[in-house]
C-alpha positions in Angstrom: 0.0 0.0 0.0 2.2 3.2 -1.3 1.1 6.7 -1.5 3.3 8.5 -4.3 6.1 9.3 -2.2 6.0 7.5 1.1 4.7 4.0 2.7 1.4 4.0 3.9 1.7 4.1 7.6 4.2 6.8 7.4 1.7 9.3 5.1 -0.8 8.5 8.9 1.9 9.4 11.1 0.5 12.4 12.7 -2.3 10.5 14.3 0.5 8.9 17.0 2.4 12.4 17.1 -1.3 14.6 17.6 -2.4 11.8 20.4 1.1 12.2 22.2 1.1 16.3 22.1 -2.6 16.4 23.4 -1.8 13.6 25.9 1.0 15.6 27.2 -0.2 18.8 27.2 -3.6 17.8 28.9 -1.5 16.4 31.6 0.4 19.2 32.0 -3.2 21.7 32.1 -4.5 19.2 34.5 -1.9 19.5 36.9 -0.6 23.3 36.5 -4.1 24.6 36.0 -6.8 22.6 38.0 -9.3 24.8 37.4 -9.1 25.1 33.9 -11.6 22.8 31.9 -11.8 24.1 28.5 -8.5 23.3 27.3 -8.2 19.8 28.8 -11.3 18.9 27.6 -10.3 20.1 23.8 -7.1 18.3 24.0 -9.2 15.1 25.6 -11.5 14.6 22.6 -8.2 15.6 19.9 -6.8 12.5 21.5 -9.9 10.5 21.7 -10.9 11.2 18.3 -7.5 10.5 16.5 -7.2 7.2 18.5 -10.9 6.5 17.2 -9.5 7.2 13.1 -6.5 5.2 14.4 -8.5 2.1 15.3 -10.7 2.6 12.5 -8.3 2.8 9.8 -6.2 -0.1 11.1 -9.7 -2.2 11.1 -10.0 -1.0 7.4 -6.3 -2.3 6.6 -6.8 -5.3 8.3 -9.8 -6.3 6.0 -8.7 -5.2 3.1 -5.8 -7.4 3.3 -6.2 -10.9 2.0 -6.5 -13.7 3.6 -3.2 -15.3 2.5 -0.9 -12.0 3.7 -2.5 -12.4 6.8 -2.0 -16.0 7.2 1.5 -15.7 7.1 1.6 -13.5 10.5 -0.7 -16.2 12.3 0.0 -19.2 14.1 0.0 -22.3 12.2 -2.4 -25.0 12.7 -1.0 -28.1 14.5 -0.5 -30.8 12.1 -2.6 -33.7 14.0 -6.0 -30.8 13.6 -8.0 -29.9 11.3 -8.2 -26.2 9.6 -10.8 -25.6 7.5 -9.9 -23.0 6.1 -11.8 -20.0 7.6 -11.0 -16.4 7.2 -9.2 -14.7 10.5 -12.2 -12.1 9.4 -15.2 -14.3 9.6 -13.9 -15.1 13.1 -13.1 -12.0 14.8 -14.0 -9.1 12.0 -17.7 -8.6 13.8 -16.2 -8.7 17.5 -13.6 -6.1 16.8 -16.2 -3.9 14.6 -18.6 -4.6 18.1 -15.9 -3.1 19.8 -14.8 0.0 17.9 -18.5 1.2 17.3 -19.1 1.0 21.5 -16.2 2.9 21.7 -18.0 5.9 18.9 -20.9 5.6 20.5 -19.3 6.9 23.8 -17.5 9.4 22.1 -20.7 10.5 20.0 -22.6 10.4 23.5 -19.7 13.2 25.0 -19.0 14.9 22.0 -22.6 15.8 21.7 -23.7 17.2 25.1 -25.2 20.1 23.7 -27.3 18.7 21.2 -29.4 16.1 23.9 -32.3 15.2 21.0 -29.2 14.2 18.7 -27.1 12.7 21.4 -29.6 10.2 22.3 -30.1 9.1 18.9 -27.3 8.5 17.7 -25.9 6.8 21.1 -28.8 4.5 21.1 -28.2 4.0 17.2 -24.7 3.2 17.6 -25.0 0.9 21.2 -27.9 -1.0 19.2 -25.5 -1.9 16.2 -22.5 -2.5 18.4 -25.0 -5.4 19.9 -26.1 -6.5 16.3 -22.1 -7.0 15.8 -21.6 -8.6 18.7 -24.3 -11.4 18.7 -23.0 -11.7 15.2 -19.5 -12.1 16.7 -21.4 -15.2 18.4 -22.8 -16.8 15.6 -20.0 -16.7 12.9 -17.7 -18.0 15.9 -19.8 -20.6 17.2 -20.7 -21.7 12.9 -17.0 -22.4 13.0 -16.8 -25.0 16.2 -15.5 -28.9 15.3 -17.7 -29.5 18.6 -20.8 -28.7 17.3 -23.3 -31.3 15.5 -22.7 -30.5 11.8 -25.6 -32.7 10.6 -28.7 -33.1 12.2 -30.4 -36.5 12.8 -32.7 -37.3 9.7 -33.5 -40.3 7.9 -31.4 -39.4 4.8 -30.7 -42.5 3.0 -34.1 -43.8 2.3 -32.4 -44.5 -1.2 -29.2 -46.4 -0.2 -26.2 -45.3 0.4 -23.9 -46.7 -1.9 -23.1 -43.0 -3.7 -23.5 -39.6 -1.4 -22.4 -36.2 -2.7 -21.2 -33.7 -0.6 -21.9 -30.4 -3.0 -20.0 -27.2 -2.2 -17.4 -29.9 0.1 -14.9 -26.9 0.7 -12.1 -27.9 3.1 -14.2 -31.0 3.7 -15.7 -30.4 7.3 -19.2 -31.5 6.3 -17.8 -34.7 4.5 -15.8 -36.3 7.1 -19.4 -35.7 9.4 -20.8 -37.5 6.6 -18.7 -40.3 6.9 -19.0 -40.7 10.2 -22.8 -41.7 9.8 -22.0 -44.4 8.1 -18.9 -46.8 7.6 -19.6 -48.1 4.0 -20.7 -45.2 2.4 -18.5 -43.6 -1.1 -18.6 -40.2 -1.0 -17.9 -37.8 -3.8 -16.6 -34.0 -2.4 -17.7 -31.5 -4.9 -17.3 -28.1 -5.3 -15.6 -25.7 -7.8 -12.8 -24.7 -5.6 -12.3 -21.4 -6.2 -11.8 -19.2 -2.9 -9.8 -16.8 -3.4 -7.9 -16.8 0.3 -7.0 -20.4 0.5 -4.1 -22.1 -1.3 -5.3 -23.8 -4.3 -9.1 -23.1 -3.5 -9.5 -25.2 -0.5 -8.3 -28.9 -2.3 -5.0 -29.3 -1.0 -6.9 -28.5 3.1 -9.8 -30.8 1.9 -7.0 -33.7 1.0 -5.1 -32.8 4.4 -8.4 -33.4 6.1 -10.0 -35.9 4.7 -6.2 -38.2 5.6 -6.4 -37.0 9.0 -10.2 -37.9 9.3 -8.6 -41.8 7.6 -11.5 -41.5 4.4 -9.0 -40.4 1.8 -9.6 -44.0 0.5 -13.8 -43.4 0.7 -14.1 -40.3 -1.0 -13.5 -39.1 -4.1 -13.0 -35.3 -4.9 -14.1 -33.9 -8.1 -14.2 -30.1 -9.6 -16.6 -28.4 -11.3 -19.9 -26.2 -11.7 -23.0 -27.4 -9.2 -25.2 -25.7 -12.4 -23.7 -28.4 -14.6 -21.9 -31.6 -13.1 -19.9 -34.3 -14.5 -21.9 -37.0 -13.6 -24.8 -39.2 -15.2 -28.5 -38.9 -14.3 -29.7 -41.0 -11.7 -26.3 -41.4 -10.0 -26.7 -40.4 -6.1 -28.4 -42.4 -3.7 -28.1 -38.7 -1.6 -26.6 -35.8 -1.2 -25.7 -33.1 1.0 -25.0 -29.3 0.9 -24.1 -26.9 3.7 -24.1 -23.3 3.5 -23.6 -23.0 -0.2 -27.3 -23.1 -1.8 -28.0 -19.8 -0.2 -24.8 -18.1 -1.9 -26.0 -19.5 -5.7 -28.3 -16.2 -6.5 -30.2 -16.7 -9.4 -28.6 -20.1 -10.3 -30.6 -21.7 -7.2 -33.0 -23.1 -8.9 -30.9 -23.8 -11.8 -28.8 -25.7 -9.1 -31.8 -27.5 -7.7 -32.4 -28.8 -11.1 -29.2 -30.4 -11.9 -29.2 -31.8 -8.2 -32.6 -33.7 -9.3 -31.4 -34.9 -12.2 -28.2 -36.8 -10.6 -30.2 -38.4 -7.9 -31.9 -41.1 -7.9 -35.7 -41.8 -7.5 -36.3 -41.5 -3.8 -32.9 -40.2 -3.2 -32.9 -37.5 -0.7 -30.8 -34.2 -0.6 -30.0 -32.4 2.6 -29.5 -28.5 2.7 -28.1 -26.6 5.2 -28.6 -22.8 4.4 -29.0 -19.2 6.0 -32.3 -17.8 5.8 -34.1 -14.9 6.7 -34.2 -14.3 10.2 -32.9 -13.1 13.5 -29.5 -15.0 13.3 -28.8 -14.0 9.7 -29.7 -10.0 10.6 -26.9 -10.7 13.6 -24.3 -11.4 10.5 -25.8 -9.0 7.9 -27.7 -6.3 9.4 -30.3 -4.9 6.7 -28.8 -6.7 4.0 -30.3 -10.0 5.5 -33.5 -8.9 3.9 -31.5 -10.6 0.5 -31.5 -14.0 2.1 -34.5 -15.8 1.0 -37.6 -16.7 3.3 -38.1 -20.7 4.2 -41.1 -19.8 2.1 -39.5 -19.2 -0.9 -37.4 -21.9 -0.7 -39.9 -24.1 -0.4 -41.6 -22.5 -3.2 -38.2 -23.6 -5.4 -37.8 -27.2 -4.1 -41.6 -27.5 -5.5 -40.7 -25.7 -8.4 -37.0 -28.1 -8.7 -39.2 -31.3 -8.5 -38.8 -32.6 -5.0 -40.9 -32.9 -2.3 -40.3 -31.3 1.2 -39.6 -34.6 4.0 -38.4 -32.6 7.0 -36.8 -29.1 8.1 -36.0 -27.5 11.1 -33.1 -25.3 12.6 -29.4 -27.0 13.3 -26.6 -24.3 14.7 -28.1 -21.1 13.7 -29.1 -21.9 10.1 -32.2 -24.3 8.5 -31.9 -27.6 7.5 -34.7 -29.0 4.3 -34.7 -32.5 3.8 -36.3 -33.1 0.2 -36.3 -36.1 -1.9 -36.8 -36.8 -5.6 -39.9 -38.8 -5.8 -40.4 -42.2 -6.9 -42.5 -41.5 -9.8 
């Protein structure tokens, strides 16, 4: 990050150099003039207030960094655990957000003492979204624990289970839970492999995985498109998806489609997706009014061809069993 003639951090310098002269100097007032308040109290919110663009602007950095830079400054993963692969700003970017907006609230709540209509406001504005953050903090944290149950308990394989596709597999987390449901089942781990912050897309964590889970030899990875796959009609006795449907936009249907076509009569498909709803507004504030509704998704497995078995709610997102009917 270079500005035309100097490094980035040094073209920000000042901040560190205003927050040390007002620091000083408000000591200095404090404790040769007691009585004086104005000029403390200016030199009080300089230093507040430049610490606050500090923070800020360090938060920005940090996120628009990527992933791979900042993996190199983190602490490796032991080699005997699994790491799927998450982003350092999934898993701490809404707690440290929480944290700097608590800290403008405060300084909105000070800084505007003689505006009490507007002070209010925009203090209860700002304490309400630091909450927002922080329960979101909770969820994207918790969505990321190896303890919780990653599949819940349905009757999935009303089909067999000689063929099961895990679709959008990334580093493999939902596959080796697969596996563990059943000892002779061959899985295929699908997904196009593409992320943009994990060495070659996620495959060479999903291969790590998959031999420290002891699979490798039950699963089979393959790459490509879930709108058109490389496989015959009729070949999966079921599948699985976690939190990928809900990121296919207009190409969920498309995607339901295809999913249909490779299964076979009776087989059964479990998705586990975001909806709309008090845990996705945690993550995504107003823009969680994009997720769709469990309505509308019902409304596109009807439209896809299947018919809704089960559903319910498993670690903060919904689960829809569906299945492909006989006939």
């Amino acid at each position: 990050m270079e500005t035309k003639n100097k490094t980035w951090f040094g073209s920000h310098s000042h901040t560190g150099i205003v927050i040390g002269v007002a620091a000083i100097l408000a000591i200095i007032y404090i404790n040769v003039l007691p009585d004086e308040k104005l000029f403390p109290s200016i030199l009080t919110g300089l230093i507040v207030s430049h610490a606050l663009i500090f923070l800020i602007t360090v938060f920005g950095g940090w996120m628009l960094l990527p992933e791979k830079t900042l993996k190199k400054f983190r602490k490796q993963t032991a080699p005997e655990s699994f790491d799927f692969g998450w982003s350092s700003k999934w898993n701490k970017g809404f707690g440290v957000a929480s944290f700097i907006v608590v800290l403008l609230a405060f300084y909105s709540y000070f800084s505007l003492a003689g505006n009490p209509a507007l002070q209010i406001i925009l203090f209860t504005f700002l304490l309400l979204l630091a909450v927002n953050l922080f329960l979101g903090n909770i969820i994207a944290r918790d969505s990321n624990s190896t303890t919780n149950i990653i599949l819940p308990y349905v009757g999935l394989y009303k089909a067999g289970k000689n063929n099961v596709i895990d679709v959008g597999c990334g580093a493999g987390r939902t596959t080796i839970s697969l596996s563990k449901t059943s000892s002779d089942i061959n899985i295929v781990a699908f997904d196009r492999f593409d992320a943009n912050y994990i060495d070659d897309g996620g495959k060479t964590l999903l291969r790590r995985n998959l031999d420290l889970a002891g699979i490798s030899s039950r699963v089979k990875i393959e790459q490509g498109d879930i709108t058109s796959m490389p496989f015959a009609e009729n070949t999966f006795d079921a599948a699985v998806s976690s939190y990928m449907f809900d990121h296919l936009g207009e190409n969920k249907l498309p995607g339901l489609k295809e999913m249909w076509r490779l299964l076979k009569p009776g087989g059964r498909f479990l998705l586990i997706i975001v909806v709309r709803g008090y845990a996705s507004f945690a993550l995504a504030n107003i823009l969680s009014l994009a997720f769709a509704t469990r309505s509308d998704w019902k409304k596109l497995f009807r439209a896809g061809g299947f018919d809704l078995v089960d559903e319910g709610t498993i670690n903060f997102g919904a689960y829809f069993l569906i299945e492909k009917p006989l006939k």
